[in-house]
C-alpha positions in Angstrom: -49.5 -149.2 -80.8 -50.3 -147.6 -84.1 -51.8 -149.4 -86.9 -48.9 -149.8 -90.1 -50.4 -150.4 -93.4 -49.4 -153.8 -94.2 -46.6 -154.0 -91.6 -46.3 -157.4 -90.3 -43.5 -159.1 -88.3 -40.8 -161.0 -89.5 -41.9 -164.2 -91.1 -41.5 -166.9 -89.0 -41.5 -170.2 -91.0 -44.3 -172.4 -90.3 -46.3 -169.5 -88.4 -49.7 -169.0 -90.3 -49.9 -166.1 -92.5 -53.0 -163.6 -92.0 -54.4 -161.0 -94.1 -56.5 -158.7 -92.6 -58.3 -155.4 -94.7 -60.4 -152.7 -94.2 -61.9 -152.9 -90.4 -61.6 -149.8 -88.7 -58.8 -149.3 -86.5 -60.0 -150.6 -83.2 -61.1 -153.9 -84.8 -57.9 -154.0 -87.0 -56.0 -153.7 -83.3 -58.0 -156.1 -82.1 -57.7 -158.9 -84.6 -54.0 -157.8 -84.8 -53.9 -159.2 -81.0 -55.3 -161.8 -81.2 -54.3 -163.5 -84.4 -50.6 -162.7 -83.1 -50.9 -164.7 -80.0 -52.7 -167.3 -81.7 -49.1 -167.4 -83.8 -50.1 -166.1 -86.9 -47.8 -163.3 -89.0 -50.8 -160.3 -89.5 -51.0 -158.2 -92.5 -52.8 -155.6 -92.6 -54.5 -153.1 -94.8 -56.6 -150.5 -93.9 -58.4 -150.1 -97.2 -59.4 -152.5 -100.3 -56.6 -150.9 -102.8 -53.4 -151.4 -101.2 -54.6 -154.8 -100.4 -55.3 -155.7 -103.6 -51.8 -154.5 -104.5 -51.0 -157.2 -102.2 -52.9 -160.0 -103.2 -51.2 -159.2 -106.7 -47.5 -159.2 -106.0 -47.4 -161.5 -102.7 -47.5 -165.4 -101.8 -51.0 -166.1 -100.6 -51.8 -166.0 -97.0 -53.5 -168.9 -94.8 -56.2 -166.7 -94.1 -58.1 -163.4 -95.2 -60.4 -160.9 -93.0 -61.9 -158.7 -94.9 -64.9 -155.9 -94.3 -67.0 -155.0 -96.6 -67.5 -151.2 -96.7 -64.1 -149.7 -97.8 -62.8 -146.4 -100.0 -62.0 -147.5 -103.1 -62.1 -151.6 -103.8 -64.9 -152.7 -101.2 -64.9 -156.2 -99.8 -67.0 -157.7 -102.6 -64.3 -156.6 -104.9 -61.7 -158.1 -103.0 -63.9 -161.4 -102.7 -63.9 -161.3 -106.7 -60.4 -160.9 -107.1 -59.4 -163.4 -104.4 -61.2 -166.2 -106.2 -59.9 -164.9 -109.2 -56.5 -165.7 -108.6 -55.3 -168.9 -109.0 -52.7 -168.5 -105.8 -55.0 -167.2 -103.8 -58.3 -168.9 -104.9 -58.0 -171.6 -102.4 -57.0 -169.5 -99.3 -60.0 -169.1 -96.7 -62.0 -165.9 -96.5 -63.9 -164.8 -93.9 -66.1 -161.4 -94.3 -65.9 -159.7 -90.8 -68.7 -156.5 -91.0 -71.1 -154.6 -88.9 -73.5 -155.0 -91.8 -75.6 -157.7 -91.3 -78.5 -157.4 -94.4 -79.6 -160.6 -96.0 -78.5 -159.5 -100.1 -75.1 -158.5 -98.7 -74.2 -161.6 -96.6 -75.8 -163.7 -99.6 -73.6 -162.0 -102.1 -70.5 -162.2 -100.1 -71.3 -165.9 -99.7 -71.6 -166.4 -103.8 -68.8 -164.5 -104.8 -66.5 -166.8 -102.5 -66.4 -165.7 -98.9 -66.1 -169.2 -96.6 -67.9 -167.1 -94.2 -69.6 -163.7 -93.0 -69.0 -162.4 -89.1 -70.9 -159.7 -87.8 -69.8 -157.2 -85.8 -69.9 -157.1 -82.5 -68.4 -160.2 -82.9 -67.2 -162.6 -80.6 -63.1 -163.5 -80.7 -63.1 -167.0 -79.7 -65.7 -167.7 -81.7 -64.1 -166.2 -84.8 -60.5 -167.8 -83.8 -62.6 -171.2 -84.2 -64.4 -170.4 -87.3 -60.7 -169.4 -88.5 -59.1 -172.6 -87.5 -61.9 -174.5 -89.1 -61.9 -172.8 -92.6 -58.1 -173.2 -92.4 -58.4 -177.1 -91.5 -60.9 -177.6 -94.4 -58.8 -175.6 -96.8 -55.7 -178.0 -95.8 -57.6 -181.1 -96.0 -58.8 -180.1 -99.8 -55.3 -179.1 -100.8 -53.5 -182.6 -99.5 
């Protein structure tokens, strides 16, 4: 299976939405898979631009995975733009990266990210830590 920028399947109605951006492709396959047969409709972006071409002309998801490190708009700027948006500003976003230094999970953290993973990470624990940042952001917005 090949990795399509931005290709997702046909919205289901009450399936949870998922935006993923910027992994590499294994990882991008991989949280594909899994988010899928959790339910969820997957996004995803293989780089911080096209994404934030998203963000700026689509309905919010119910979730956002973003790395860091990317070509052109990194993760922080992505985080910054997120919370920027008043659509999007109360989605959760969880920062998945194989970089793990203390300034960069701390800045992730104050610019808005609900959470930072590091890679190799674990899926069920991530699926929880997903669930949980969705059930929060629900809870806040009822």
């Amino acid at each position: 299976m090949t990795r399509t920028e931005g290709a997702a399947p046909p919205l289901l109605q009450d399936s949870p939405r998922a935006l993923v951006i910027g992994p590499d492709e294994h990882t991008a396959f991989l949280l594909e898979y899994m988010l899928q047969r959790e339910g969820f409709v997957v996004a995803s972006f293989p780089e911080g631009a096209s994404a934030a071409e998203h963000i700026d002309r689509e309905p919010p998801a119910d979730v956002v995975v973003t790395d860091i490190v990317m070509p052109f708009v990194d993760g922080f700027e992505l985080i910054t733009r997120i919370r920027a948006d008043e659509r999007w500003r109360a989605v959760p976003l969880i920062v998945l990266s194989a970089h793990s230094a203390d300034q960069e999970v701390i800045r992730a953290l104050e610019l808005g990210a609900n959470d930072y993973v590091t890679k190799p990470f674990n899926a069920g624990v991530l699926l929880a830590r997903i669930r949980r940042h969705m059930q929060t952001a629900t809870g806040a917005r009822a």
